[in-house]
C-alpha positions, -999 to 999 in steps of 0.1 A, spaced: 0 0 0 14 35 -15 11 65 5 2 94 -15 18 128 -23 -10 145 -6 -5 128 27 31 125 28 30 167 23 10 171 49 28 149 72 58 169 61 38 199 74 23 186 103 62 180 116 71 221 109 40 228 132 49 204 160 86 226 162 64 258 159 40 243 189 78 236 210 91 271 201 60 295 207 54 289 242 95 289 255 97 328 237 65 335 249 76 325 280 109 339 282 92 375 272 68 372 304 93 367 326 115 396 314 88 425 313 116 449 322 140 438 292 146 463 263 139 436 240 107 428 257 86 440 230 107 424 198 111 388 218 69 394 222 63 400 187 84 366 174 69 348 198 33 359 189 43 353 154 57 317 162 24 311 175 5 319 143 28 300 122 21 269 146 -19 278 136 -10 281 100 11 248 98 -13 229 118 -46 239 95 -27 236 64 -12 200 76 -46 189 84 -57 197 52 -35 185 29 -40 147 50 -79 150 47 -76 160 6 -53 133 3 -73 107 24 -108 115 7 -95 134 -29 -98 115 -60 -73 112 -81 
């Protein structure tokens, strides 16, 4: 039994958001604790924007597995 394309991608993708899912909280984190810091606000915003990509990544991941699963090809 072949896996397809479909699912293998969004395997692939699935994988970026589970690194994404690791990295948001630890900067977010590490931006709480350090209110004071200069680079409060800049640590804040990657963090914030780690957190969207893990969103992004998940969704798309999902997607791409449930097109390939039920898609005819």
């Amino acid at each position: 039994m072949q896996i397809s394309d479909k699912i293998l991608h969004g395997l692939k993708t699935l994988a970026r958001t589970i690194i994404f899912m690791i990295l948001a909280p630890i900067v977010l984190s590490q931006a709480f604790k350090n209110t004071e810091h200069p680079m409060f606000i800049p640590v804040l915003i990657v963090g914030i924007i780690l957190f969207l990509l893990a969103l992004y990544f998940g969704f798309k991941g999902v997607n791409r597995i449930v097109k390939g699963i039920f898609d005819k090809d």
